[in-house]
N, C-alpha and C positions, 0 to 999 in steps of 0.2 A: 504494500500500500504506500503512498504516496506523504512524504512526510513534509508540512506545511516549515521547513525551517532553510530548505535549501532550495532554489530552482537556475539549474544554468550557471554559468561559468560567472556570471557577473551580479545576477538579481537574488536578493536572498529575500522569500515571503516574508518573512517575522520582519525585516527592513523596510519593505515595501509595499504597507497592505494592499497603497492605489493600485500597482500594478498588478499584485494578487487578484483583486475584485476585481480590476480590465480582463484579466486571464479566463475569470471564471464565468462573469455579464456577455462574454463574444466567445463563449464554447470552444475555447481554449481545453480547461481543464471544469470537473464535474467533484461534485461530492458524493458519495455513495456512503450512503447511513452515517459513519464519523470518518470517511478517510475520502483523502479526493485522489484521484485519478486523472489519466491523461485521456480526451476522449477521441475519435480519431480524424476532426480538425488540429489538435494538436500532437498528434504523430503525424499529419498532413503537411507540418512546421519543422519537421525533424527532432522530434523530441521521443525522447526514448532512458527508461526508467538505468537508474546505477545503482547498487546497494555496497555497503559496505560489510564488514565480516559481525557488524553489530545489527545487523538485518534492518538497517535504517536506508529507506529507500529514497531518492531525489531525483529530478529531470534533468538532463543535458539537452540542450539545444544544438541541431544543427543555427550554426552561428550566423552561415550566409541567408540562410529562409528565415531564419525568424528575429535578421532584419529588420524586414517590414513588419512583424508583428510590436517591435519596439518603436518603429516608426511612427505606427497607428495610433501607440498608447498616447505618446507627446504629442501628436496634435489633437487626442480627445482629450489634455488636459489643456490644452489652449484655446479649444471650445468650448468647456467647460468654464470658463473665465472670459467667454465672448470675445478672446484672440483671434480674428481672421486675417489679420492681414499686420506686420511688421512694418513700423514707419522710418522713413530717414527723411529729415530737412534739409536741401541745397540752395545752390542761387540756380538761377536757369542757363547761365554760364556755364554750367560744369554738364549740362544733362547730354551734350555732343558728345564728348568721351566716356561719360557713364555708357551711355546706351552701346556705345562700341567694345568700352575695355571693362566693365561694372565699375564697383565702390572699393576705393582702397583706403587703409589706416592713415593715419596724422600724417604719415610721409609718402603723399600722394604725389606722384609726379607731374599727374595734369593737374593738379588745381591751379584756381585762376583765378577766384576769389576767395579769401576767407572770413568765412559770417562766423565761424569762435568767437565766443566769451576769451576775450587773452586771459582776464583774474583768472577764471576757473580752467581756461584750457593748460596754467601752469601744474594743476594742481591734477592734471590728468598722466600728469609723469607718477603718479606711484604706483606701485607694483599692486596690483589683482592678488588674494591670499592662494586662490584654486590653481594657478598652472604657474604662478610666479614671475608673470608679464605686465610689461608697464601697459595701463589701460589703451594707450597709443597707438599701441599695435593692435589693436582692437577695432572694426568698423562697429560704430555705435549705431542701434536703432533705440527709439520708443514702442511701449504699448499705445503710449498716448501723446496723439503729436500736438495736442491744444493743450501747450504747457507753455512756463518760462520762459523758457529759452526761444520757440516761437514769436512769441509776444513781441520780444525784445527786437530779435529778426525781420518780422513785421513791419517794424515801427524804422528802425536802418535802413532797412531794403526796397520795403513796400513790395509790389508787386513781383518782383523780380524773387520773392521765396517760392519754392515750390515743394509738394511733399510725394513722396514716393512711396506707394504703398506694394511694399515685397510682399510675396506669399509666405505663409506664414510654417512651410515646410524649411527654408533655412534655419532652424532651429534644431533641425534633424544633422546637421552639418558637427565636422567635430570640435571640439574647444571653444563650447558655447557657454557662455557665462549670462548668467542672470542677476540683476541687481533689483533692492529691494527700492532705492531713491537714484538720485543722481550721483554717478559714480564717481565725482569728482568732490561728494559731499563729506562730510565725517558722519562717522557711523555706519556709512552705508554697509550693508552685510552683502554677501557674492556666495554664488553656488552656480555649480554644476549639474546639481539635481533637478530633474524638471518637477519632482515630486512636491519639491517645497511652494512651487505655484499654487497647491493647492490650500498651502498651509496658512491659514489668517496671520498668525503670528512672527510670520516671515515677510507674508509683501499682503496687503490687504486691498482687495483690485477694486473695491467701492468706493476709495482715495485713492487710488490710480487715477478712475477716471472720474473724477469729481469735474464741472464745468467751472470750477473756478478754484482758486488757493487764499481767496478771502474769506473770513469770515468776521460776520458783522461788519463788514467794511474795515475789518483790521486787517493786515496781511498775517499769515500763517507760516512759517517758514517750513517746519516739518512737513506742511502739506504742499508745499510747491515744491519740495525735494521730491516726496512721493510720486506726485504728478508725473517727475521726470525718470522715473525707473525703468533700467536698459536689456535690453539684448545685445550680450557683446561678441563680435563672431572675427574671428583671427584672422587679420589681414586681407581678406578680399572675399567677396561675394558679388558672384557673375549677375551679370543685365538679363538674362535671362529671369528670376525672380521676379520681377517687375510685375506687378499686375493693372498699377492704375498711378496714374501723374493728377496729382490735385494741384488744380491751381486756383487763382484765387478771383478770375473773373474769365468774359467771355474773348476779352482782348487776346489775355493771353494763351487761353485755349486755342485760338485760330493758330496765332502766330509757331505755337509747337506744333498744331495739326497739318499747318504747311510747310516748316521745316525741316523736321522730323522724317524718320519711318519709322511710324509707332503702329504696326498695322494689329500686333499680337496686343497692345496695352491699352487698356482702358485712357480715356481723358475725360478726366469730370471736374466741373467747378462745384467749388462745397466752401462757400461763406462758415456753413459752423462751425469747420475747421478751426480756418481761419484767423475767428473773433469778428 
């Protein structure tokens, strides 16, 4: 029988219950009276029982098929948190070599414009605790791109911001780090787990996406940290990902839909964005 304490070369149940319950809600694995079992969509995944000489029995995964069964699980915890789509803010400057070469870290070759915060882009030199990388190396996105640092952008740039909405399967990519605020803040906490998205006590996603970081007409700092909480993914992520270019009016919707070859990407203008 099937013991609830080991599964696979990397996932342990008693560590992982979200994954456990994803395993067992998509007929992965079955319970039978008190022992669970693999049922035969999961020997479908290459899983196949190992026991030890203490008759204590665990699953091994064939590693390349079930893949995509770990694939599946992280984006059902990013719809689970209404995650669809992975944001990044540029100038519209930059979106000619994005859409050729994708998004590179702090030491971009093309860039042409830089909309950085300089205070806090100094403060993005320190090192990540998960892989021991300074956050720079890192292509930052948002959950939520009507935060802060938009605002600010906004207001410098005007029309010239645009927001890029990736699919939100980059997250399936490796040395992805997740932040609970903005990474450049104190305190902020960092994982590798996507497990901990689900966890309130880690990143709480009802202050993610709040539509504002006021309250009472005070400003809130902790909660415009929140706002800005990241997806950080190591050094490059292709143009392919791209699902939709938000701009900010109909002007410059034209002006990309005629320069561009954007024939695979969505172009919508979204005032809520915005502000």
């Amino acid at each position: 029988m099937l013991s609830t304490t080991m599964i696979g070369k990397k996932y342990n149940l008693t560590a992982k219950p979200h994954f456990f319950n994803f395993l067992i809600n998509h007929g992965y694995i079955e319970k039978d009276y008190k022992y669970y079992k693999l049922t035969s969509k999961g020997f479908s995944v290459g899983g196949e029982y190992k026991c030890n000489e203490k008759g204590e029995k665990w699953i091994v995964w064939n590693e390349k098929q079930f893949y995509q069964v770990i694939k599946d699980f992280k984006l059902s915890v990013l719809k689970k948190n209404r995650v669809f789509l992975i944001y990044h803010m540029t100038h519209i400057r930059h979106l000619d070599t994005i859409l050729k070469y994708g998004l590179f870290s702090h030491n971009n070759p093309y860039k042409k414009v830089d909309i950085s915060n300089q205070e806090v882009n100094n403060r993005r030199d320190k090192i990540e605790p998960i892989y021991n990388e300074s956050i720079h190396n890192y292509v930052p996105f948002y959950f939520n791109p009507r935060n802060a640092m938009l605002y600010r952008n906004k207001v410098q740039f005007g029309d010239n911001i645009i927001i890029l909405g990736f699919s939100n399967k980059i997250i399936c990519k490796n040395n992805v780090v997740f932040t609970n605020a903005n990474a450049a803040a104190d305190n902020t906490l960092f994982t590798n787990d996507i497990t901990q998205l689900l966890n309130n006590e880690f990143i709480d996603f009802s202050k993610v996406f709040s539509n504002s970081w006021n309250n009472y007409g005070e400003p809130d700092y902790h909660l415009k940290q929140i706002m800005m909480s990241e997806v950080l993914i190591k050094k490059h992520v292709e143009s392919q990902y791209i699902q939709v270019i938000f701009c900010q009016n109909e002007s410059v919707k034209s002006y990309i839909r005629n320069t561009f070859n954007i024939k695979n990407i969505q172009l919508k203008v979204n005032n809520e964005i915005f502000f």
